[in-house]
BAMI-901738 format. One record per residue: residue in one letter; x, y, z of N, C-alpha, C, O in turn. Coordinates in pm, 1 decimal, always signed. Layout:
@residu: A&neast: X&nnorth: Y&nup: Z&caeast: X&canorth: Y&caup: Z&ceast: X&cnorth: Y&cup: Z&oeast: X&onorth: Y&oup: Z
...
//
This chain:
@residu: X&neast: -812.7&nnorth: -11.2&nup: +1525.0&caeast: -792.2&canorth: -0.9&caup: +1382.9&ceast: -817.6&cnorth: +143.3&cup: +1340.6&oeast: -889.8&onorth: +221.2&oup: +1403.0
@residu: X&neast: -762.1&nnorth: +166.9&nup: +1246.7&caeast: -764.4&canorth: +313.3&caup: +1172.2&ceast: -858.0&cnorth: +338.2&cup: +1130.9&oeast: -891.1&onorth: +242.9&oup: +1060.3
@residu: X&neast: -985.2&nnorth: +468.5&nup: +1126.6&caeast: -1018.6&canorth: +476.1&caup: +1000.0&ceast: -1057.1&cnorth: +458.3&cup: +930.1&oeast: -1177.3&onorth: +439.1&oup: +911.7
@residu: X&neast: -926.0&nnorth: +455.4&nup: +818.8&caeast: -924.3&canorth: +455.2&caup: +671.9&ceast: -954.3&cnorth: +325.1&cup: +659.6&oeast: -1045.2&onorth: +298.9&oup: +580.9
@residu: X&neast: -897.5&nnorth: +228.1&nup: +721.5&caeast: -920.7&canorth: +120.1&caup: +666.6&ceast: -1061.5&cnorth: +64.2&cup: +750.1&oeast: -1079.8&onorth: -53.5&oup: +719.1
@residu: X&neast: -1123.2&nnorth: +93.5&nup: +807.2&caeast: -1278.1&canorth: +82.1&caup: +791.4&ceast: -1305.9&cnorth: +92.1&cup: +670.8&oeast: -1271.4&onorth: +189.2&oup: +603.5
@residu: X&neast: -1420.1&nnorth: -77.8&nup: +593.3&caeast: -1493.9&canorth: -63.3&caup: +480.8&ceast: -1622.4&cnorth: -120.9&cup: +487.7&oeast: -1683.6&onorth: -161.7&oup: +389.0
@residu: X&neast: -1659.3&nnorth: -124.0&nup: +592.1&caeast: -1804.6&canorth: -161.9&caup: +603.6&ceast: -1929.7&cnorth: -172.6&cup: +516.2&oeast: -2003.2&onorth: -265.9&oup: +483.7
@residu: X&neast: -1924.9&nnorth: -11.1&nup: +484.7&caeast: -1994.0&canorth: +32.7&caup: +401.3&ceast: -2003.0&cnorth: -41.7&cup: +268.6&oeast: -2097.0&onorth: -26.9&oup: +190.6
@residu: X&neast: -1895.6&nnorth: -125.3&nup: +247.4&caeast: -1906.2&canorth: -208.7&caup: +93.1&ceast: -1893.7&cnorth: -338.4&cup: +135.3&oeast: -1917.2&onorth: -431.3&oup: +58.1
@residu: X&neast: -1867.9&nnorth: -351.4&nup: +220.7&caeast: -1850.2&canorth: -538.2&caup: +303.4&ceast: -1711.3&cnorth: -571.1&cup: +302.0&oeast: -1675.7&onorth: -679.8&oup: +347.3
@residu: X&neast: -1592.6&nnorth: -454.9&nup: +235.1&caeast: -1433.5&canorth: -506.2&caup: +248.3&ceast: -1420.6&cnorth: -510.1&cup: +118.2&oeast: -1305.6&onorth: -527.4&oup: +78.0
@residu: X&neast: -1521.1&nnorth: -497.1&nup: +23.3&caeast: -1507.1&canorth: -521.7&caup: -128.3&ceast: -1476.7&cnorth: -432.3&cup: -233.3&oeast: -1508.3&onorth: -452.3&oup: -350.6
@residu: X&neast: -1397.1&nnorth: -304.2&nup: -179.0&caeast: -1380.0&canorth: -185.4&caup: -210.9&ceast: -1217.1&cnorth: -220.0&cup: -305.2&oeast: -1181.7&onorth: -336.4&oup: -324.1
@residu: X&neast: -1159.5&nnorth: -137.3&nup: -339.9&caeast: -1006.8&canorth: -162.7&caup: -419.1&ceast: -894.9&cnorth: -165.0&cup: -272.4&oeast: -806.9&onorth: -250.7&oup: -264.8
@residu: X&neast: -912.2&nnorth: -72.1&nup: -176.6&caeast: -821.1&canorth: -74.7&caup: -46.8&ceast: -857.1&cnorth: -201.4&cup: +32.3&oeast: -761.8&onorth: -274.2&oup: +60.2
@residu: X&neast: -987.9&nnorth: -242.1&nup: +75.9&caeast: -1040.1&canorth: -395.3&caup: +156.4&ceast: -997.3&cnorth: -500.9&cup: +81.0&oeast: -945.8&onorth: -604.0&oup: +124.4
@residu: X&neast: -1023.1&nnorth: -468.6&nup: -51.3&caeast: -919.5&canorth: -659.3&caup: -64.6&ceast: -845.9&cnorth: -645.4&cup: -89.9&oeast: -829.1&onorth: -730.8&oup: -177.0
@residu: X&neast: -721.3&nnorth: -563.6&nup: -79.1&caeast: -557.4&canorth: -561.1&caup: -84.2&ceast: -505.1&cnorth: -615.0&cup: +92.3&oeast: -421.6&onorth: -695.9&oup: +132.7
@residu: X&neast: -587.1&nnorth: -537.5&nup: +149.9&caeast: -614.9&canorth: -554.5&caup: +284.0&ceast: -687.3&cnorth: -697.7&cup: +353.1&oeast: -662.7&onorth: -734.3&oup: +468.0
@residu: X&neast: -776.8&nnorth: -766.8&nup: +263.3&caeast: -846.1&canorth: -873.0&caup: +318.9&ceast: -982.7&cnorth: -851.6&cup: +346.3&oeast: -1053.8&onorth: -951.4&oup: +334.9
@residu: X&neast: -1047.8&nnorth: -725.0&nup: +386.3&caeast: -1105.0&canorth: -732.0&caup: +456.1&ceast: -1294.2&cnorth: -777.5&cup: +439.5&oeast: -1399.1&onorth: -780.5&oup: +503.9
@residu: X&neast: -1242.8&nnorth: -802.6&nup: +320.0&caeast: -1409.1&canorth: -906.8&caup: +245.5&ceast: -1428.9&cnorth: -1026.0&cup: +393.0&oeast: -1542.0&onorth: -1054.5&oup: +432.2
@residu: X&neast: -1343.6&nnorth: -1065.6&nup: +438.6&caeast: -1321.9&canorth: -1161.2&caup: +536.8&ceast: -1452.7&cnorth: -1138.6&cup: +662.5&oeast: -1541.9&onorth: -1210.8&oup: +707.1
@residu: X&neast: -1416.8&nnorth: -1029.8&nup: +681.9&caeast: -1528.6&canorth: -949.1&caup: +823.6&ceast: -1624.1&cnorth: -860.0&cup: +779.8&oeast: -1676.1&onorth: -772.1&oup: +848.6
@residu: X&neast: -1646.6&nnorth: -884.9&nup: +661.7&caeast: -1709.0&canorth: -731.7&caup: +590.6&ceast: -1709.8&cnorth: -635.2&cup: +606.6&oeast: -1805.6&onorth: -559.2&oup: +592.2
@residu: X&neast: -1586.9&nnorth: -606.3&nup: +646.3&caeast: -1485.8&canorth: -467.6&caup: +653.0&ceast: -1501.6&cnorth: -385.5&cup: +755.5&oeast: -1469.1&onorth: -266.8&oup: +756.3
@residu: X&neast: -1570.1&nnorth: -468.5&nup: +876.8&caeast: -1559.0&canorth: -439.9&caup: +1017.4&ceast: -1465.6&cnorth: -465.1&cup: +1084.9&oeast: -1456.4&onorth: -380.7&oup: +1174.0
@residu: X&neast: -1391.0&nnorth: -537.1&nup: +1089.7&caeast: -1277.3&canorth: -590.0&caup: +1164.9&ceast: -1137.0&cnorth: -586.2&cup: +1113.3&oeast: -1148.4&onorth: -574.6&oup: +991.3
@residu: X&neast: -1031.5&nnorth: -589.6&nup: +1140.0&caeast: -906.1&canorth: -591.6&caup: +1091.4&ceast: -845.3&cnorth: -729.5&cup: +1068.3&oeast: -808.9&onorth: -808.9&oup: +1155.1
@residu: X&neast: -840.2&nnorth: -746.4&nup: +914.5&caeast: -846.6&canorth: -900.0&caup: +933.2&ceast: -698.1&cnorth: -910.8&cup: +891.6&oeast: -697.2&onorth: -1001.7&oup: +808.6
@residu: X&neast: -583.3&nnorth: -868.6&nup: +905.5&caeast: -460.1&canorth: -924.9&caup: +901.3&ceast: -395.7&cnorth: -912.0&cup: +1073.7&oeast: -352.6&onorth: -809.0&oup: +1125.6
@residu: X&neast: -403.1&nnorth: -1013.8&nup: +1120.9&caeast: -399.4&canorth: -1032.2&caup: +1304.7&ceast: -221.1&cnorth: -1040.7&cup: +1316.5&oeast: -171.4&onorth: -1008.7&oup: +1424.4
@residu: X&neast: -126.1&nnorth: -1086.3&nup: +1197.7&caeast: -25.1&canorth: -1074.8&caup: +1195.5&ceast: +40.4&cnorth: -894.3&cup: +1135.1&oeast: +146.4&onorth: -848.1&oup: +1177.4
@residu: X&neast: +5.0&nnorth: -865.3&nup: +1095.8&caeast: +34.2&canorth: -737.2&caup: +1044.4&ceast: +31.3&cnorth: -748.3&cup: +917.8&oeast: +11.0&onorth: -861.5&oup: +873.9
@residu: X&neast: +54.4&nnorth: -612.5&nup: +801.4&caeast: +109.8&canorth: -609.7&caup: +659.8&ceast: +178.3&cnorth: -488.9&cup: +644.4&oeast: +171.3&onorth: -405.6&oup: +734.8
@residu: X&neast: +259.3&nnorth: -461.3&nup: +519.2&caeast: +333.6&canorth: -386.2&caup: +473.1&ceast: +232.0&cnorth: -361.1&cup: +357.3&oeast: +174.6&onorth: -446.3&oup: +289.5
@residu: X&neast: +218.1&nnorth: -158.6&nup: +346.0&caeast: +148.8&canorth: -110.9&caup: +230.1&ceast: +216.8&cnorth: -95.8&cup: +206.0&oeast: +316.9&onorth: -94.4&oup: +277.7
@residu: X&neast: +211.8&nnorth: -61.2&nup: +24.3&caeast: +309.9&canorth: +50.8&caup: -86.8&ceast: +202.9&cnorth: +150.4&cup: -89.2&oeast: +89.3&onorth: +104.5&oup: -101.3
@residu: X&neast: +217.0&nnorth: +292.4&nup: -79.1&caeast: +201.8&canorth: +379.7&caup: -161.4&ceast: +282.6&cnorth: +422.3&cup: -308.8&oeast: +358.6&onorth: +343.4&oup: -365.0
@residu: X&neast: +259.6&nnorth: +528.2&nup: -348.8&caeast: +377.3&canorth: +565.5&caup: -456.4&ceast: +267.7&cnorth: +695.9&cup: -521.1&oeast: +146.2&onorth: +691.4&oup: -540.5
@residu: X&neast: +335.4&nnorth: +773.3&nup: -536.4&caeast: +314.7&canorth: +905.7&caup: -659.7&ceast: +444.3&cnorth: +973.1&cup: -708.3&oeast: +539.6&onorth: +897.3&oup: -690.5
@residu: X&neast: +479.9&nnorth: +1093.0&nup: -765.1&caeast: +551.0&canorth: +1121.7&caup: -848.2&ceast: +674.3&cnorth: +1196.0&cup: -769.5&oeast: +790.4&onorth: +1203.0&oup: -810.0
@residu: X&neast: +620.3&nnorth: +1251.6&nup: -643.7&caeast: +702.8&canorth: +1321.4&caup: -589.3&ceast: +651.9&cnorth: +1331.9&cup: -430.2&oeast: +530.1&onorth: +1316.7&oup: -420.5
@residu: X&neast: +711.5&nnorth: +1351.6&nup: -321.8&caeast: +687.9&canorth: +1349.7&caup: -188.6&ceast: +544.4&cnorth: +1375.9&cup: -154.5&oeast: +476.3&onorth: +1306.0&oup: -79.3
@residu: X&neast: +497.6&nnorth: +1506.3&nup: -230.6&caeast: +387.9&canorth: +1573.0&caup: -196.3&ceast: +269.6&cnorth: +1506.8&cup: -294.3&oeast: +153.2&onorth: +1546.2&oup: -287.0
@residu: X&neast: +298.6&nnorth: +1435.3&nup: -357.4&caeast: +184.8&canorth: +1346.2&caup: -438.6&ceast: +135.1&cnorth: +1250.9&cup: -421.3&oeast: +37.0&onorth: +1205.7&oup: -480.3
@residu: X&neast: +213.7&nnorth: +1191.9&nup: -312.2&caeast: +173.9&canorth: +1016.4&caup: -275.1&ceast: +32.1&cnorth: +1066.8&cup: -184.6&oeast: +20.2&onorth: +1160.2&oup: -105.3
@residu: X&neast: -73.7&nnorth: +958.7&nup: -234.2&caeast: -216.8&canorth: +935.5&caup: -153.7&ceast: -133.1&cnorth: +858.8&cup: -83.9&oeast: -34.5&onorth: +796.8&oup: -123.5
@residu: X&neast: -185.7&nnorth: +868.4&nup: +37.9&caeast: -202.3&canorth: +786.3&caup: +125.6&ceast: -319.8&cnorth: +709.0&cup: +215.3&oeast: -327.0&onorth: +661.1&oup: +328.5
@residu: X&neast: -419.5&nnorth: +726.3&nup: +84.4&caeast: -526.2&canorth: +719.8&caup: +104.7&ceast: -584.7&cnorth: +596.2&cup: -10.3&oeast: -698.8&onorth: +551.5&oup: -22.3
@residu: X&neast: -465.6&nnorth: +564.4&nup: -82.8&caeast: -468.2&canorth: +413.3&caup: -193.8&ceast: -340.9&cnorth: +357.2&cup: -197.1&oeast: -228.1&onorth: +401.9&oup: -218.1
@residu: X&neast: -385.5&nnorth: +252.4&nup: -172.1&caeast: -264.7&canorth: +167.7&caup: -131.0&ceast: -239.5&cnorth: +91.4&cup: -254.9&oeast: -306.5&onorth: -4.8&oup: -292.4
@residu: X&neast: -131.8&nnorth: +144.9&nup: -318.4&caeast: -99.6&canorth: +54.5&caup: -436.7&ceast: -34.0&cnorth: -91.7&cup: -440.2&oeast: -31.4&onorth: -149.7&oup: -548.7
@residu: X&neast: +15.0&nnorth: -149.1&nup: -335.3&caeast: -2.7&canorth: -309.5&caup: -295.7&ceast: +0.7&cnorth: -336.3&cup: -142.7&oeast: -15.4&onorth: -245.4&oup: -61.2
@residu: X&neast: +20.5&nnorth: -453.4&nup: -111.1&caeast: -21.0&canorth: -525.5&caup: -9.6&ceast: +57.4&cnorth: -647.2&cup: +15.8&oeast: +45.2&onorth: -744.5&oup: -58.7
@residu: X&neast: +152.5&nnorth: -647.7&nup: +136.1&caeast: +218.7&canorth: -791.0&caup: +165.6&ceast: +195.8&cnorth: -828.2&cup: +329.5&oeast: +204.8&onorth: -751.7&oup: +425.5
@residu: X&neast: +170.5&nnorth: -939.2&nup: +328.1&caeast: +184.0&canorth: -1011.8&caup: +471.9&ceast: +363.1&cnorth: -934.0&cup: +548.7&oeast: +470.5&onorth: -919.9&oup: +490.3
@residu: X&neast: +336.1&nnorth: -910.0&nup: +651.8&caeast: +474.1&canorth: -859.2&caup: +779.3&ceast: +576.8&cnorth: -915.7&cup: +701.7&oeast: +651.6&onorth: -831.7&oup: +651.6
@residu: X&neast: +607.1&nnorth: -1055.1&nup: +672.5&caeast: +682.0&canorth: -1142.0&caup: +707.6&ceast: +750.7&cnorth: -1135.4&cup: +555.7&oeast: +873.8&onorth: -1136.5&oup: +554.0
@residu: X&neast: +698.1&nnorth: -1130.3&nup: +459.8&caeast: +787.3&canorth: -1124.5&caup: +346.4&ceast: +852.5&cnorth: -1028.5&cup: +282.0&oeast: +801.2&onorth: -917.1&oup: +271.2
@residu: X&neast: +983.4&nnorth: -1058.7&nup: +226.1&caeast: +1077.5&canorth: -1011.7&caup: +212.6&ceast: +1082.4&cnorth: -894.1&cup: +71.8&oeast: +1162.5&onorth: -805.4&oup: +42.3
@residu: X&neast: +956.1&nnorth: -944.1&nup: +7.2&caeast: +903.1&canorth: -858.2&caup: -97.3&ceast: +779.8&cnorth: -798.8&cup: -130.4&oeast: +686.4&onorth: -855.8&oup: -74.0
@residu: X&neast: +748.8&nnorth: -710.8&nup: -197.2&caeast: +647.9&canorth: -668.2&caup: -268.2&ceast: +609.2&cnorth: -636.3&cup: -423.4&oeast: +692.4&onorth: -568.9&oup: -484.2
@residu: X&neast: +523.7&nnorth: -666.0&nup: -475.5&caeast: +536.2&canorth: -587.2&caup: -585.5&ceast: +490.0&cnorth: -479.9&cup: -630.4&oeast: +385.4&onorth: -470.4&oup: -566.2
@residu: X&neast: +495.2&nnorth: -392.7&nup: -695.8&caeast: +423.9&canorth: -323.4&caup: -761.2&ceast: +408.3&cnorth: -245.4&cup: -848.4&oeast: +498.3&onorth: -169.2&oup: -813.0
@residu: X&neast: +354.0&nnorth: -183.1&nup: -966.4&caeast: +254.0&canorth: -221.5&caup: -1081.0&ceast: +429.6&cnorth: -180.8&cup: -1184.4&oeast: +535.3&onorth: -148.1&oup: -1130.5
@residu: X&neast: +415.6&nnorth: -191.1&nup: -1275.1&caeast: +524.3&canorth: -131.5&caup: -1345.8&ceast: +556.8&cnorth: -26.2&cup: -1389.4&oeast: +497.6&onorth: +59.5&oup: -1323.8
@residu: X&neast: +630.6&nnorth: +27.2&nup: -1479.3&caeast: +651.8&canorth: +171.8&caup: -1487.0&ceast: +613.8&cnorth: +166.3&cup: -1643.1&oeast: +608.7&onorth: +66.5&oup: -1715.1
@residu: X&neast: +585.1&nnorth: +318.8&nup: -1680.3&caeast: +586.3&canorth: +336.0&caup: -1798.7&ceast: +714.4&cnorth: +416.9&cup: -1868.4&oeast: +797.2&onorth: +464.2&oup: -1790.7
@residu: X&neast: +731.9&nnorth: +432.7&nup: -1996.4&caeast: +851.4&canorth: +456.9&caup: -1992.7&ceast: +847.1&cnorth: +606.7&cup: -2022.5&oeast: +748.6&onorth: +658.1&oup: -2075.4
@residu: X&neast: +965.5&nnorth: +681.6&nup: -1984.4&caeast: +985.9&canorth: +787.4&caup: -1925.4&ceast: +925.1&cnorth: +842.9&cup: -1812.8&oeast: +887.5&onorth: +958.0&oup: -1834.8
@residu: X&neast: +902.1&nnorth: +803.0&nup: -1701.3&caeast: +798.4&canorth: +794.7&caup: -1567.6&ceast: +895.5&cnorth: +809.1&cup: -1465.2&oeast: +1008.1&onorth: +760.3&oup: -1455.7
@residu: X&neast: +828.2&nnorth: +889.1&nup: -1386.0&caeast: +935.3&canorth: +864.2&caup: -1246.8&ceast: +781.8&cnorth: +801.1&cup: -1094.6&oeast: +665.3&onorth: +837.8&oup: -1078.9
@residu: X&neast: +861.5&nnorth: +707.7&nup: -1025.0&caeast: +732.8&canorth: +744.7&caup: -913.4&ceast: +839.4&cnorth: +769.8&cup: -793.3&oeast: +959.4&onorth: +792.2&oup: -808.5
@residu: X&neast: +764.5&nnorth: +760.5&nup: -663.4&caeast: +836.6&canorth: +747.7&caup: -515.8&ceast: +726.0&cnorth: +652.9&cup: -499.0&oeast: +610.3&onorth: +656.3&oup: -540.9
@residu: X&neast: +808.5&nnorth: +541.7&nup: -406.1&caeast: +696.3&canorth: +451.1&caup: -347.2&ceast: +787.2&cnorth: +438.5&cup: -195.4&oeast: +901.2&onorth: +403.7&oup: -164.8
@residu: X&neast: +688.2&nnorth: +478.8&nup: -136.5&caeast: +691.5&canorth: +420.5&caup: +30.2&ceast: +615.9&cnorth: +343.4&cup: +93.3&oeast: +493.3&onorth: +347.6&oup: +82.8
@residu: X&neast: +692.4&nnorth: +245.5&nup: +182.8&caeast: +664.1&canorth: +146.4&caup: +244.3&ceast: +586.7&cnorth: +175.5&cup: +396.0&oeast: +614.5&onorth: +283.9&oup: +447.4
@residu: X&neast: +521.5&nnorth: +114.0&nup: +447.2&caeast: +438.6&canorth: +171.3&caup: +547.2&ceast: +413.9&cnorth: -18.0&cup: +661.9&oeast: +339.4&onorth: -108.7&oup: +624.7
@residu: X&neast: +454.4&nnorth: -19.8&nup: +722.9&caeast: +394.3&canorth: -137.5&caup: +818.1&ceast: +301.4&cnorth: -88.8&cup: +918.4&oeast: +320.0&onorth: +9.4&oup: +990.3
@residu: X&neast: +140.3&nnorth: -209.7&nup: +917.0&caeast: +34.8&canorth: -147.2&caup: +1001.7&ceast: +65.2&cnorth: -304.3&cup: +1138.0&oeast: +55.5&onorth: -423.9&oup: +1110.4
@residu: X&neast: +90.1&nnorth: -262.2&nup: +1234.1&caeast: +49.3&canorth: -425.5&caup: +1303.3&ceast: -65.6&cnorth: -471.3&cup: +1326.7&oeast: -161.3&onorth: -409.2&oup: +1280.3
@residu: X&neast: -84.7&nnorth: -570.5&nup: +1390.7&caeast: -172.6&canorth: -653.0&caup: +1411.7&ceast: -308.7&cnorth: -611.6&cup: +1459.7&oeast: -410.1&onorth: -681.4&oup: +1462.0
@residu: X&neast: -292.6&nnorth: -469.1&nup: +1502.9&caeast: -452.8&canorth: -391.7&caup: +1549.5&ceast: -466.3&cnorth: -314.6&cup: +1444.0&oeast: -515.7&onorth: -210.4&oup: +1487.0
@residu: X&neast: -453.5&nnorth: -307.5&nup: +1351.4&caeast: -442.2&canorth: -200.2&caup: +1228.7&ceast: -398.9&cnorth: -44.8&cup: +1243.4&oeast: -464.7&onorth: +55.5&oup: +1215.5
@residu: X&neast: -263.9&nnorth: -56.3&nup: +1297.6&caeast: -230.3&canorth: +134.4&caup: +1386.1&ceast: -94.1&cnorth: +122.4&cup: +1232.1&oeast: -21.9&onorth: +25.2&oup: +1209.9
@residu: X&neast: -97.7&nnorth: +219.8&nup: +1172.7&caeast: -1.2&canorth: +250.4&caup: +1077.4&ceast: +89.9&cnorth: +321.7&cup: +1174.7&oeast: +64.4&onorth: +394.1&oup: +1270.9
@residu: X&neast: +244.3&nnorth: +265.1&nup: +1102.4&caeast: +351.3&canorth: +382.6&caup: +1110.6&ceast: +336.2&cnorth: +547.5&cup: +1016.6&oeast: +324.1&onorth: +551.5&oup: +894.2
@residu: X&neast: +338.9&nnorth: +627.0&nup: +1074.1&caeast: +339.8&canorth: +742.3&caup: +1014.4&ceast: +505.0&cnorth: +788.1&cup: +1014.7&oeast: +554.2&onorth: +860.2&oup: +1101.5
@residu: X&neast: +591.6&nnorth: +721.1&nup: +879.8&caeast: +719.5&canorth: +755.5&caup: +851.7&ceast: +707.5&cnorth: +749.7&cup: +688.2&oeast: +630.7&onorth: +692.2&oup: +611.0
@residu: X&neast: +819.3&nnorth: +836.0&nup: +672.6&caeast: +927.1&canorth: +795.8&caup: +559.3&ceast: +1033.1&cnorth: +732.9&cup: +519.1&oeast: +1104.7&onorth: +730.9&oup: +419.0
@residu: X&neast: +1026.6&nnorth: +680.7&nup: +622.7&caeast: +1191.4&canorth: +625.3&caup: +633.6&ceast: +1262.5&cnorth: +461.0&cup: +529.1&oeast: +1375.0&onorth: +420.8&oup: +499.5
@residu: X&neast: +1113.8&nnorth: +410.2&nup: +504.0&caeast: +1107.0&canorth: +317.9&caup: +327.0&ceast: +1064.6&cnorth: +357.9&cup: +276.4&oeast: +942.4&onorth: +343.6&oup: +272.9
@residu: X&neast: +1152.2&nnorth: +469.9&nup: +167.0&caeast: +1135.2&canorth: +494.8&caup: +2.9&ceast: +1213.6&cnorth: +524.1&cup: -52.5&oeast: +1320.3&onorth: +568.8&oup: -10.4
@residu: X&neast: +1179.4&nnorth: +505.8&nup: -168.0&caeast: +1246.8&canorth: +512.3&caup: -269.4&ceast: +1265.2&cnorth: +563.0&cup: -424.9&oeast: +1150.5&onorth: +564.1&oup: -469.5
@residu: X&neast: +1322.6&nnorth: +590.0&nup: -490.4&caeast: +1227.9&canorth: +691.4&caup: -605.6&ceast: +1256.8&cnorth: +575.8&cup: -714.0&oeast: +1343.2&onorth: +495.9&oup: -678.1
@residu: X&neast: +1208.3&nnorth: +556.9&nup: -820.4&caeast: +1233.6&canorth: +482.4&caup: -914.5&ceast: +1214.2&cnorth: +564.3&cup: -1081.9&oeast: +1113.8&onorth: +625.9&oup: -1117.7
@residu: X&neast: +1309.6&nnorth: +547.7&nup: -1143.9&caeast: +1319.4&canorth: +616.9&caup: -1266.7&ceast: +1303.2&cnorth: +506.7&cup: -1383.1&oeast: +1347.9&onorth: +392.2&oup: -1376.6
@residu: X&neast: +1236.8&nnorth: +557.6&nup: -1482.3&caeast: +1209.3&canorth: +482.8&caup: -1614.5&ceast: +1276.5&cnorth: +537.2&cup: -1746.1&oeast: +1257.6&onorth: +648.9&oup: -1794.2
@residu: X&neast: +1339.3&nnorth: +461.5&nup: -1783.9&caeast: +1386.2&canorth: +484.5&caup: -1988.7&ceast: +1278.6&cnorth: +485.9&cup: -2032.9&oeast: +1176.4&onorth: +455.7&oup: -1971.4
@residu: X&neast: +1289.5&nnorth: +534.7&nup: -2188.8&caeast: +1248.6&canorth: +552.0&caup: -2297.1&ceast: +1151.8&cnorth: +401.7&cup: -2302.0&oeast: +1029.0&onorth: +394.5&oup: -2300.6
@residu: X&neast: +1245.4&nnorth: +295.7&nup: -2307.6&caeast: +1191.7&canorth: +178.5&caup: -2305.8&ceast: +1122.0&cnorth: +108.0&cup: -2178.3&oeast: +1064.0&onorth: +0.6&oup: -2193.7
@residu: X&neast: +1129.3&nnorth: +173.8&nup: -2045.9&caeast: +1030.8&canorth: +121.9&caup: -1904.5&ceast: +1073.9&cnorth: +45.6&cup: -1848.0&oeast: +1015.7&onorth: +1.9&oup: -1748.7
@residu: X&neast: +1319.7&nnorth: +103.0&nup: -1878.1&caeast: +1348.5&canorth: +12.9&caup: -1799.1&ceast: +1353.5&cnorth: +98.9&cup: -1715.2&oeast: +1348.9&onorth: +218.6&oup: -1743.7
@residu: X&neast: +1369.6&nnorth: +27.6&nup: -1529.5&caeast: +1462.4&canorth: +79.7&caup: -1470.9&ceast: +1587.3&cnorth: +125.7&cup: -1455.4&oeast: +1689.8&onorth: +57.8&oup: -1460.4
@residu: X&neast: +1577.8&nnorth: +256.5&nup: -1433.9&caeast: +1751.8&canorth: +339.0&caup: -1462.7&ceast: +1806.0&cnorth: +395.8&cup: -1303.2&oeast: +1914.6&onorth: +452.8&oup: -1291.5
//
């Protein structure tokens, strides 16, 4: 397992450990044994943390969500799959930029 996603120190009860699960082992262990898909997202390539994971899905599903936009906002959100030992892909290759109206639609 990575790291970052070590949360010991709080028992998994941190904002990254329970997107992650990891209240489960008290943030010793890697508790998604099937894998997950993170979102990041910031404003532009060089802004995304990758160090807060703005959501969290099991491997297997076909979606994610995450948070909404405000209006006139731009973000980039990239997708990241960790498998089953907690080893992240280090790519870009899921993202996407998303633009907001006046009103916080998508444009």
């Amino acid at each position: 397992m990575e790291t970052k996603f070590f949360n010991s120190l709080f028992g998994g009860d941190c904002a990254n450990g329970a997107k992650l699960c990891m209240g489960i082992t008290e943030g010793d262990f890697w508790a998604r044994p099937a894998g997950v898909q993170l979102l990041y997202h910031g404003e532009d390539i060089n802004d995304v943390d990758f160090g807060r994971i703005a959501a969290a899905s099991n491997i297997d599903n076909d979606s994610i969500e995450a948070e909404s936009g405000l209006p006139l906002s731009r973000h980039l959100y990239i997708l990241r799959r960790v498998n089953c030992c907690g080893i992240e892909e280090k790519t870009l290759s899921a993202a996407v930029k998303a633009v907001f109206d006046s009103g916080g639609n998508l444009i």
